[in-house]
PAZAPA-4460 file (N, C-alpha, C; in steps of 0.05 Angstrom, whole numbers, plus 32768, in hexadecimal, padded with zeros to 4 digits):
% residues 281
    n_x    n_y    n_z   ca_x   ca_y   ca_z    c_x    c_y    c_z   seq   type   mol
   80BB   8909   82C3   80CA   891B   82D4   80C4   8916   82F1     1      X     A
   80AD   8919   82F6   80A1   890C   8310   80AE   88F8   8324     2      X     A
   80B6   88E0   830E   80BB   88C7   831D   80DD   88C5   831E     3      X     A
   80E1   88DA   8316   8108   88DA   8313   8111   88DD   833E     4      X     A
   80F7   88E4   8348   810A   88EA   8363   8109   88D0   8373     5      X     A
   80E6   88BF   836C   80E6   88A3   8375   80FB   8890   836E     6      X     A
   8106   8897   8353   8113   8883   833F   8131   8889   8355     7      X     A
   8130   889A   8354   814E   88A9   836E   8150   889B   8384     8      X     A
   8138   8891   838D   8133   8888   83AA   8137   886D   83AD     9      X     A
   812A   8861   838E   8132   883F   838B   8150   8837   837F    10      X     A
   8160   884E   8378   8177   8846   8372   818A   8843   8382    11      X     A
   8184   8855   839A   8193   8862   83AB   8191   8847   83BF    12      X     A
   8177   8838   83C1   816B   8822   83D0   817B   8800   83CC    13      X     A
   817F   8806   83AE   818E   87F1   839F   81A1   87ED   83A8    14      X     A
   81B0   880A   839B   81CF   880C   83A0   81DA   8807   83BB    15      X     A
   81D0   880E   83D7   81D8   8815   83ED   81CE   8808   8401    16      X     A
   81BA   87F6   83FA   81A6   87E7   8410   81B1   87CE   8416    17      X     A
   81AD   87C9   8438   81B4   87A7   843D   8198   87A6   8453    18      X     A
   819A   878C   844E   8183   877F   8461   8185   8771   8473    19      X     A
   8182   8774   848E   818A   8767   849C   8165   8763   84B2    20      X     A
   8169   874B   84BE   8152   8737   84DD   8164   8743   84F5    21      X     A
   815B   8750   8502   8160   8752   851F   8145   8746   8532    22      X     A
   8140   8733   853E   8133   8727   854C   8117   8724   8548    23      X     A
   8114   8719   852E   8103   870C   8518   80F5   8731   850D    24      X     A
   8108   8746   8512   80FE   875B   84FE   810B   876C   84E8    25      X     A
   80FA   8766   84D5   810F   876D   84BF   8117   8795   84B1    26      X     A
   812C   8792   84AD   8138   87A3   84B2   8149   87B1   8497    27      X     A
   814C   87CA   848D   8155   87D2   847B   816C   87E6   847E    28      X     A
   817B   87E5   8476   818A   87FF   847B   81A9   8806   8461    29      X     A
   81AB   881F   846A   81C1   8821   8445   81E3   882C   845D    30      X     A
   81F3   8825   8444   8212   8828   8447   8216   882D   8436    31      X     A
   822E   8846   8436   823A   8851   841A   824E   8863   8427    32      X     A
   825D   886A   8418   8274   887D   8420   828A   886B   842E    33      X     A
   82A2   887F   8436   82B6   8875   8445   82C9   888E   844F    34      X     A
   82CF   8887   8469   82D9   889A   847C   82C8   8892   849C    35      X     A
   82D0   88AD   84A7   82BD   88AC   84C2   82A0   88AC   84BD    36      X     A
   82A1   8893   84CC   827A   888E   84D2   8264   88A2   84E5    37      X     A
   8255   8899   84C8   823B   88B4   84D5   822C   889D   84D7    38      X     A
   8218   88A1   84EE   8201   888D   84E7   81E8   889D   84EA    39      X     A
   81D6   889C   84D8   81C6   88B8   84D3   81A0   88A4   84D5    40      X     A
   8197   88B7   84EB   8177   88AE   84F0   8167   88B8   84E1    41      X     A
   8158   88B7   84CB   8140   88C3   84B9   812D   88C7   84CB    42      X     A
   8116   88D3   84B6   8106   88E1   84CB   80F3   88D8   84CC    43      X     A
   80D2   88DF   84C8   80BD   88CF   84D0   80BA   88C3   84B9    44      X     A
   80BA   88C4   849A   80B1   88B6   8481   80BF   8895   848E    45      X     A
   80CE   8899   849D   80E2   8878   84A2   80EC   8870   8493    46      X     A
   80F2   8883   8476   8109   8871   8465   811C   8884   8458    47      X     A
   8134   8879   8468   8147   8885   8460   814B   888B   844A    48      X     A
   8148   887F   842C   8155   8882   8418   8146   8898   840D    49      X     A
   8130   88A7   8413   8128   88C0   8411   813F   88D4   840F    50      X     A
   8153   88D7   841D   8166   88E6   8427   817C   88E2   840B    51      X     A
   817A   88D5   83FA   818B   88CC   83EC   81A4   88DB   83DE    52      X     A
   819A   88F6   83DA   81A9   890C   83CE   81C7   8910   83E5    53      X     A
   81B4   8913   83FD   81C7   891F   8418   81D6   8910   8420    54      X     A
   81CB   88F1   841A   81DC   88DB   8430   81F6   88D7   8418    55      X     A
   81F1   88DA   83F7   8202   88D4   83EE   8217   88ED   83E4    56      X     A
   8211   88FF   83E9   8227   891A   83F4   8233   8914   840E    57      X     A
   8221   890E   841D   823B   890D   8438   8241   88F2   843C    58      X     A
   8248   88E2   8430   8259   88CC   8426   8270   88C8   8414    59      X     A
   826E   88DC   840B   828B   88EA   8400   82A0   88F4   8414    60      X     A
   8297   88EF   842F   82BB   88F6   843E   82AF   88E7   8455    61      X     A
   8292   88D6   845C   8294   88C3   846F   8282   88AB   8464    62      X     A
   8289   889C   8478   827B   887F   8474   8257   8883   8489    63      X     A
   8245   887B   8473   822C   8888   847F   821E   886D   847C    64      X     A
   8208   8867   8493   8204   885C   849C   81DE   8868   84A3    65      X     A
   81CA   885A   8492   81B0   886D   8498   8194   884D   849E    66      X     A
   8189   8851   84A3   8174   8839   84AF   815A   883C   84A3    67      X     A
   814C   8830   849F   812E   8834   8493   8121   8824   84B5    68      X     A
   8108   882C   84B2   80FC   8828   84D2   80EA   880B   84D4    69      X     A
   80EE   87F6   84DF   80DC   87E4   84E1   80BF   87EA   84F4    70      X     A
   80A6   87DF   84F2   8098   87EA   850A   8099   87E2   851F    71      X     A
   80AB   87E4   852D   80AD   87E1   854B   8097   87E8   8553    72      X     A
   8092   87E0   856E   807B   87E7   857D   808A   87F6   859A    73      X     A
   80A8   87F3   8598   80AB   8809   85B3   80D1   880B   85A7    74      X     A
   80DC   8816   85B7   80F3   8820   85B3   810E   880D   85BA    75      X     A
   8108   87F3   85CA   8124   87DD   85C5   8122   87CC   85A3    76      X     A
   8114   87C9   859C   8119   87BB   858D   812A   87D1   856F    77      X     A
   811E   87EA   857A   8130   8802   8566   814F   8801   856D    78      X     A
   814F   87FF   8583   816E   8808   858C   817C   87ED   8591    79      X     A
   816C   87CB   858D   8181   87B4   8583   817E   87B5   8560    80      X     A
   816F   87C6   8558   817B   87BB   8532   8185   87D3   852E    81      X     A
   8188   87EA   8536   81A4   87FF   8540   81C7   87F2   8546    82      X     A
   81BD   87E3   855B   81D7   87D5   8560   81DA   87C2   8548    83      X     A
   81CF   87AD   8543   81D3   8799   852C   81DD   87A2   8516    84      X     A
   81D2   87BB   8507   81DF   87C8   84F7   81FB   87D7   84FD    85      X     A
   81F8   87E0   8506   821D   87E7   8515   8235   87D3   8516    86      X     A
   8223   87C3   8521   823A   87A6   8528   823C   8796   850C    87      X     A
   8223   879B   84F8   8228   8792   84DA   8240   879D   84D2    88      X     A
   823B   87B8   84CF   824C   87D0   84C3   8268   87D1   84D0    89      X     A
   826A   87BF   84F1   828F   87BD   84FB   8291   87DB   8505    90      X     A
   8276   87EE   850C   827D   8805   851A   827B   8811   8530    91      X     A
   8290   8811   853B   8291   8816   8559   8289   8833   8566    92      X     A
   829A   8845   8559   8293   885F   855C   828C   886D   8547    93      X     A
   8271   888A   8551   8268   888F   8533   825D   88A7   853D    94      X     A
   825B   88BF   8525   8251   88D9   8529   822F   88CF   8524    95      X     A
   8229   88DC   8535   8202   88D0   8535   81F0   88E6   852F    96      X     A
   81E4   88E3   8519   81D1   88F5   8513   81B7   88F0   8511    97      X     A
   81A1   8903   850D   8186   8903   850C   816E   891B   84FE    98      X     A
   8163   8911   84F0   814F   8924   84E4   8137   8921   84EB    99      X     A
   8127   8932   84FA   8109   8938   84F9   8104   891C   8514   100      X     A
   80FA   8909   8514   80EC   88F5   8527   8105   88E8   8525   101      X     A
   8119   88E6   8516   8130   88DC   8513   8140   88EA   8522   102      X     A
   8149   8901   8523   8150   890E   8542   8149   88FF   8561   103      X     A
   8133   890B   8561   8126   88F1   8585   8133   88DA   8585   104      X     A
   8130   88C5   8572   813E   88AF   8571   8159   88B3   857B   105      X     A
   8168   88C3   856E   817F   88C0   856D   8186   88CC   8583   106      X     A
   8180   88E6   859C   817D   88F0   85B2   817A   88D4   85C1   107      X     A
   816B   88C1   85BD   8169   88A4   85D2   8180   8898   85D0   108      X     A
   8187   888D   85AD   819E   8882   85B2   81B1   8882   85BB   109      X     A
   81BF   88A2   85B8   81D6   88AA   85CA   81CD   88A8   85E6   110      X     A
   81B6   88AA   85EC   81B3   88A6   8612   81BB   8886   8616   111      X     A
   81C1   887E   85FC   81C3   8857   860F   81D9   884E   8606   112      X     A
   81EA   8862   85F6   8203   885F   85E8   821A   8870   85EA   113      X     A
   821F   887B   85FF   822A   8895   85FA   8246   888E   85F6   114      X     A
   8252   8877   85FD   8267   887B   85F0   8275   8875   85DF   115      X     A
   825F   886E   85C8   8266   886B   85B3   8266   8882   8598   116      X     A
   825B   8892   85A5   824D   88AF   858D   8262   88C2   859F   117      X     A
   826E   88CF   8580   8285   88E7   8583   8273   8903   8586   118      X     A
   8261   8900   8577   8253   891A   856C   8231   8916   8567   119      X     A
   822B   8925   8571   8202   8928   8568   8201   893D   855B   120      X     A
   81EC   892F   8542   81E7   894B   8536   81C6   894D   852F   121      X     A
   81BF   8958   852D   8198   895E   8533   818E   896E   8515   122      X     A
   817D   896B   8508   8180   8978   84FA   8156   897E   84FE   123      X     A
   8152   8993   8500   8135   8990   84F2   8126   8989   850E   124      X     A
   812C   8987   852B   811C   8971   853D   8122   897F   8556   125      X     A
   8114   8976   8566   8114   8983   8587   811B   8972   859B   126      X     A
   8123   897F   85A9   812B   8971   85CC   811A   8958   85CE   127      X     A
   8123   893E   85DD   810F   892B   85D9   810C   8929   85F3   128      X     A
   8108   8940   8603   810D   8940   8624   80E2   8943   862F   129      X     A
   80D3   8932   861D   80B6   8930   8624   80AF   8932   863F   130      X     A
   80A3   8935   864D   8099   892C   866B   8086   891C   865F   131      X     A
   8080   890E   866F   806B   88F5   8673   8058   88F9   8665   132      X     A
   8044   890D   866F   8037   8913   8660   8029   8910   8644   133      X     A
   8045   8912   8633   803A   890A   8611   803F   88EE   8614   134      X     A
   8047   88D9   8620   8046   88C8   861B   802B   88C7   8612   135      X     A
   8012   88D0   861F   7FF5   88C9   8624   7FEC   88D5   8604   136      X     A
   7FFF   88E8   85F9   7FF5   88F0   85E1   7FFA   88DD   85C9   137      X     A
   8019   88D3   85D6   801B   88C0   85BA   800A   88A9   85BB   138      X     A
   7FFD   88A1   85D3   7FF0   888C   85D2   7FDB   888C   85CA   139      X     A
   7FCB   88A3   85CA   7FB6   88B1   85C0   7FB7   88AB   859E   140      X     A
   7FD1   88B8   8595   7FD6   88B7   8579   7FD5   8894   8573   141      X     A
   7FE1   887F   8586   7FDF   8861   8574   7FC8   885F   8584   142      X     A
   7FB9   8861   8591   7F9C   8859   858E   7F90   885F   8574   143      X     A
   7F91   8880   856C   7F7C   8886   8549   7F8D   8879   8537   144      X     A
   7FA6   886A   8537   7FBA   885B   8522   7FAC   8842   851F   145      X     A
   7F9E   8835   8539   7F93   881C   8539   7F74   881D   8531   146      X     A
   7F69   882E   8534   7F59   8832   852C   7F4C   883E   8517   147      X     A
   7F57   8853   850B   7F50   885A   84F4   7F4B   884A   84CE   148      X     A
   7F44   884D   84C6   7F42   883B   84AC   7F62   8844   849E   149      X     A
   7F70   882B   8495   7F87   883B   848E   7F92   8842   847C   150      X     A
   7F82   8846   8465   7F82   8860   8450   7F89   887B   8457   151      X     A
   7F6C   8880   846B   7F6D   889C   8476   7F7E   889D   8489   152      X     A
   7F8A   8892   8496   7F9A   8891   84AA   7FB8   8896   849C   153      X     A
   7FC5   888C   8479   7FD3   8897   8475   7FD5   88AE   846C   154      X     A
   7FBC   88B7   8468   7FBC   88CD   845C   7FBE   88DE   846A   155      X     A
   7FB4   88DC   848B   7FBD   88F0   8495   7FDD   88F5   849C   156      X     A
   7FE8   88DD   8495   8000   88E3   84A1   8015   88E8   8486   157      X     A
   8006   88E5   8468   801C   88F3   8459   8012   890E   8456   158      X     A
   7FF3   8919   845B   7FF3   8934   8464   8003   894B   8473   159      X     A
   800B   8935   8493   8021   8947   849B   802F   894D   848F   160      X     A
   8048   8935   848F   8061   8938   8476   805F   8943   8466   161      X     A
   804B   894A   8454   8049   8956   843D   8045   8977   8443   162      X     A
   803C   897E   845B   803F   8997   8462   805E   89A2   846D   163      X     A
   8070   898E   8478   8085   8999   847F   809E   8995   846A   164      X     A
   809B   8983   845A   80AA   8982   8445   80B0   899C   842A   165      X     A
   80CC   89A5   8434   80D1   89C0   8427   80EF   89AF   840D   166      X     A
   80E4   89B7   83F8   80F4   89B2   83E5   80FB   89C2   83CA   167      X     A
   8106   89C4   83B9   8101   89D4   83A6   80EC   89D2   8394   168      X     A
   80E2   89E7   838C   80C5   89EA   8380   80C7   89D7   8369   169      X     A
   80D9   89D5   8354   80D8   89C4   833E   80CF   89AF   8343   170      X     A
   80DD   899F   8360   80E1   8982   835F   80C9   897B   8373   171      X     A
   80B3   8985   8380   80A9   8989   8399   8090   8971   838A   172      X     A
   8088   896E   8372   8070   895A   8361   8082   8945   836D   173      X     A
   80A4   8937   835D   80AC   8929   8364   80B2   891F   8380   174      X     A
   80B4   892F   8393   80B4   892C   83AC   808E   891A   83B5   175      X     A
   8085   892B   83B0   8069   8924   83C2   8069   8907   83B3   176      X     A
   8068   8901   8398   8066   88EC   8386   806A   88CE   8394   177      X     A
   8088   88D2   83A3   809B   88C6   83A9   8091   88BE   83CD   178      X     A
   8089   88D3   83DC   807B   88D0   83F7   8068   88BF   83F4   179      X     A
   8054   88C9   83E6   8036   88B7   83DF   8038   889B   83D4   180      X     A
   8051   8892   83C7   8058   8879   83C1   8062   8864   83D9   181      X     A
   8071   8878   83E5   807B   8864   83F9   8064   8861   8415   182      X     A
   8052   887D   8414   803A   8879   8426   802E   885E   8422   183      X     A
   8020   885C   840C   8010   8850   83FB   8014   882E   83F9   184      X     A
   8034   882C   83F2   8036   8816   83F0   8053   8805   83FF   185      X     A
   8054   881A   8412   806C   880F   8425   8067   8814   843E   186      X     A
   8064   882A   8449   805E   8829   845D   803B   8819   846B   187      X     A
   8040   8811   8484   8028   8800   8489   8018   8816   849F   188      X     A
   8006   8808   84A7   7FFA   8808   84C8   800E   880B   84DA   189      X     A
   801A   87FC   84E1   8026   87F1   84F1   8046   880F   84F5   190      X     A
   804B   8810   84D7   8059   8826   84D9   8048   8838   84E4   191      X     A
   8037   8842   84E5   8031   8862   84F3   8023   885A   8513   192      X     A
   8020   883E   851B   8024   8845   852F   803C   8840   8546   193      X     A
   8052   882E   852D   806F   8834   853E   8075   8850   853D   194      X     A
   806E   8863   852D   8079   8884   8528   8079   888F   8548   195      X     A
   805D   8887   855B   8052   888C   857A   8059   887D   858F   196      X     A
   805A   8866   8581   8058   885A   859E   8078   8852   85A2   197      X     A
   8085   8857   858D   80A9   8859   85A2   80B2   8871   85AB   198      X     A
   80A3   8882   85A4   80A5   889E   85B3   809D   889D   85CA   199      X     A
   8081   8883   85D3   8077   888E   85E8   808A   8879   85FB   200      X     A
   8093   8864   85ED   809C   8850   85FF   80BC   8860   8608   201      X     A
   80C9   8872   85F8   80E0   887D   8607   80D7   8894   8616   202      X     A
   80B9   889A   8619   80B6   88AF   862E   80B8   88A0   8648   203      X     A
   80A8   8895   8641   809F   8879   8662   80BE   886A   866A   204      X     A
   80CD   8869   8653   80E1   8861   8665   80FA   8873   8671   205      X     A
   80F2   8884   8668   8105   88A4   8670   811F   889A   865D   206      X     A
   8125   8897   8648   813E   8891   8639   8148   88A8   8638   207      X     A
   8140   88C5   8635   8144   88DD   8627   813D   88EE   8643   208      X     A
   8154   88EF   8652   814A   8902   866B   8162   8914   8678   209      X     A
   815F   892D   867D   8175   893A   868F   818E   8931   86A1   210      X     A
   819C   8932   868F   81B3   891C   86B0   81BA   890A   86A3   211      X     A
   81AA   88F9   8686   81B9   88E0   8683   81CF   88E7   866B   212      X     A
   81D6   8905   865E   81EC   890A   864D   8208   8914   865D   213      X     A
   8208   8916   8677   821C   891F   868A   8234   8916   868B   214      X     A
   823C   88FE   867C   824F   88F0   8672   825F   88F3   865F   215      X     A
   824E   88F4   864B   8243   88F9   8635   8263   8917   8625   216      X     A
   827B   890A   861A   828B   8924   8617   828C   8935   85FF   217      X     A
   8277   892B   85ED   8271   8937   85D4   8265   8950   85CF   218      X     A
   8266   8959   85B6   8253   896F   85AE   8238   896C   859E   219      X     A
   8224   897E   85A5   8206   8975   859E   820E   8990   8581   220      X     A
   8202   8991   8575   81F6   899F   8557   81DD   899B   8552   221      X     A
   81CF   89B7   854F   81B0   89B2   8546   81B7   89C9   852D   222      X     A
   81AB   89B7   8515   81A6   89C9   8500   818C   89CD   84FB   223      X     A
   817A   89E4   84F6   8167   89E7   84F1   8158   8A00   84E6   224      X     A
   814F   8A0A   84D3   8142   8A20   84C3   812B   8A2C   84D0   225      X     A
   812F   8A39   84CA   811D   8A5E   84D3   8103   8A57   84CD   226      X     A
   80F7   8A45   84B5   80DD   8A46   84A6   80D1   8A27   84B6   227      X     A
   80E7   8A1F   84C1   80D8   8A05   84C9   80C8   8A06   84E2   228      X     A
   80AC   89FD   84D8   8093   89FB   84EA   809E   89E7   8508   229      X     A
   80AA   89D3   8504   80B0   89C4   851D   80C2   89D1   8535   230      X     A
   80CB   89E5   8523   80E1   89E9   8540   80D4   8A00   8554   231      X     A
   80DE   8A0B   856F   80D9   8A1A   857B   80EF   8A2D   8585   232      X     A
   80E5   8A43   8591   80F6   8A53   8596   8102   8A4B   85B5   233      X     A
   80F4   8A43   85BD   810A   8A35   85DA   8114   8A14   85D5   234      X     A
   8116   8A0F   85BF   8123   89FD   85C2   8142   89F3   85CA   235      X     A
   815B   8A0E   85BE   8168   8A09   85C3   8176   8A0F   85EB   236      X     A
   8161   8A1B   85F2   8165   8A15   860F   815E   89FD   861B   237      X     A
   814C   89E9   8613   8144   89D8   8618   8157   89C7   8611   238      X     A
   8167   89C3   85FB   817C   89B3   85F3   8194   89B3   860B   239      X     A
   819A   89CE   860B   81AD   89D0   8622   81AA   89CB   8638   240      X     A
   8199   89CA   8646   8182   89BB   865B   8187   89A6   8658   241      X     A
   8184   8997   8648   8186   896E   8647   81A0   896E   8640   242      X     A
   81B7   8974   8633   81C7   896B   8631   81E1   8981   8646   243      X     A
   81D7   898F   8654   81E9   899C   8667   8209   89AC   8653   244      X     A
   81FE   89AF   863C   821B   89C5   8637   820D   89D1   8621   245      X     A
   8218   89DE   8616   820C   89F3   8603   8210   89E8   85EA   246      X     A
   8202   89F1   85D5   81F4   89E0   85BB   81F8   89F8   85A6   247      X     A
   8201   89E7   8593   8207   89F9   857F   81F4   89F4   8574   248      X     A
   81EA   8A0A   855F   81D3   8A14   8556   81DB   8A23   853A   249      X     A
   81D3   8A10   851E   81DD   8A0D   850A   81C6   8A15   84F7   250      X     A
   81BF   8A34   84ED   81B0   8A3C   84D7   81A9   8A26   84BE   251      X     A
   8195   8A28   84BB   8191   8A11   8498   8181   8A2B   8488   252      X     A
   8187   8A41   849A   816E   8A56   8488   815C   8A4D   8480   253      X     A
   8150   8A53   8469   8135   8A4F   8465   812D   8A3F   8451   254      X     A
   813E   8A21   8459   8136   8A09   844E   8126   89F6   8451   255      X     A
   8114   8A01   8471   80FC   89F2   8471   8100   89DC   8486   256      X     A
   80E8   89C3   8486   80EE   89BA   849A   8105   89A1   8493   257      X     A
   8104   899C   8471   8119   8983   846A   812A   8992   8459   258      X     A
   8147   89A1   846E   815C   89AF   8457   816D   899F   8448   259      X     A
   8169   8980   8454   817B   8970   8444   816F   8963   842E   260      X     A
   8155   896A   8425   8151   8965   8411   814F   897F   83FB   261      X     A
   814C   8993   8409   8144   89B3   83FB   8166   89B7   83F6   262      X     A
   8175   89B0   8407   8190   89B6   83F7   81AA   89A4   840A   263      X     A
   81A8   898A   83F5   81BB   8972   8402   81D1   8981   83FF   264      X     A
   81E5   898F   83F4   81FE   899B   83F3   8200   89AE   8408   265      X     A
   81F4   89C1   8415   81F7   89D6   8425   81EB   89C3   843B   266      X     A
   81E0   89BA   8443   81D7   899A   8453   81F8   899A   8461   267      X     A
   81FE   8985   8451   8211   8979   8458   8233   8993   8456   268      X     A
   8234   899F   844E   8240   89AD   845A   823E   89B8   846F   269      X     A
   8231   89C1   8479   8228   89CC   8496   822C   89B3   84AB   270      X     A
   8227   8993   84A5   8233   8983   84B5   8252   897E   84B4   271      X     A
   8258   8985   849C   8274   8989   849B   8288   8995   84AC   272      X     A
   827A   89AD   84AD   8285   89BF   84BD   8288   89BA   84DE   273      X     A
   8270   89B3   84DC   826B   89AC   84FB   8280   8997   8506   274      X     A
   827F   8985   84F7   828E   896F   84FA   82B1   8975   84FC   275      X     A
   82B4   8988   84EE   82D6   898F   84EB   82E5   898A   8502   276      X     A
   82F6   8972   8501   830B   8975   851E   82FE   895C   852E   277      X     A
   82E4   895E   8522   82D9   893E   8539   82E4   8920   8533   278      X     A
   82E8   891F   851A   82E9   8900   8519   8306   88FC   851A   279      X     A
   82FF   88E5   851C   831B   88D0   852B   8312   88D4   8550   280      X     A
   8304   88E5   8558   8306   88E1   8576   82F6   88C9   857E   281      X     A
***
């Protein structure tokens, strides 16, 4: 029973995965559905096909488009196998989304793309409007990435995840089962200290700053739940702050900090909704 959600994850990987080298780094990412393109950022685990339930509900009325994370060591080489995939896929314009660390990402991309993305949608994640400052933290963080022995070093980091990961109680063995496998034997070193240091390299280069969405003629969407530990209560002034117009602000109740996995159907309805009337622009 356990391994039915991993078994989910490798089918989903099968069925939907292409591989592609963007400038000798190799690169994963899934396609499925058909309609208007979403192109959707995962969150810190770095692999999309986690999402598998959600991405293949909302591929039933668009063409979805999701990335697994190579370890970069700073933030261009993210945003040319961003482009490479796009230009695989023949997609010009696209509703752009993001979950959890996959949010920030996607807050950068639209700062270097804006006119290609109709629509942002946030789910789970905060303003990526840092001051300088944390740069010094994330660097802090891939200093103990390089240093630590890296057993313990993943363990601290499926510790986190494993504290913010809200799912249904039945399936929650299969869930962790499924984290700890891909901790264990997919993700590297190297992954947890790209998790920091492209955060810190888009602080230092100001990608994500006041003034650069002013162009920018779209609508932002943050969905995010009551129970989830990440978010804050001034966040959504802070959103409106970086992106200069007001931000809709989309309940997930009390589904925690991953509602698209606690409930991929009410998930993706709520992007549904949001979306009504956007595509084709």
């Amino acid at each position: 029973m356990n391994g039915q959600i991993l078994g989910r994850i490798r089918d989903f990987s099968s069925q939907y995965g292409h591989d592609i080298v963007v400038d000798g780094m190799k690169w994963r990412y899934y396609r499925l559905g058909a309609g208007p393109p979403i192109f959707w950022l995962t969150g810190g685990l770095r692999r999309a096909a986690f999402g598998f339930a959600f991405l293949e509900c909302l591929g039933q009325r668009r063409a979805v488009i999701a990335a697994d994370y190579p370890p970069a060591d700073s933030f261009r080489p993210l945003l040319a196998g961003f482009e490479a995939i796009l230009a695989a896929e023949g997609v010009e314009r696209f509703a752009l989304g993001g979950q959890s660390y996959g949010g920030l990402l996607a807050q950068a991309l639209l700062a270097v793309m804006p006119g290609r993305v109709t629509h942002l949608l946030l789910s789970s994640t905060g303003p990526a409007d840092y001051g300088r400052a944390w740069a010094a933290v994330d660097d802090l963080c891939v200093f103990l990435a390089r240093m630590l022995p890296e057993r313990p070093l993943k363990r601290l980091l499926a510790g986190g995840l494993l504290k913010v990961l809200s799912v249904p109680p039945n399936e929650r063995a299969g869930w962790e089962m499924a984290l700890r496998e891909v901790m264990d034997h997919e993700l590297t070193r190297g992954d947890v200290i790209s998790h920091f240091a492209v955060i810190a390299d888009m602080i230092r280069q100001g990608v994500v700053r006041p003034g650069v969405f002013a162009g920018w003629p779209g609508r932002v969407a943050v969905l995010s739940a009551e129970n989830d530990p990440t978010q804050g209560q001034g966040d959504r002034a802070r959103y409106e702050a970086l992106f200069g117009r007001p931000v809709e602000m989309i309940s997930l109740g009390a589904t925690g900090h991953t509602g698209a996995l606690a409930d991929p159907a009410h998930f993706v309805a709520l992007l549904e909704q949001t979306l009504a009337g956007e595509d084709g622009q």
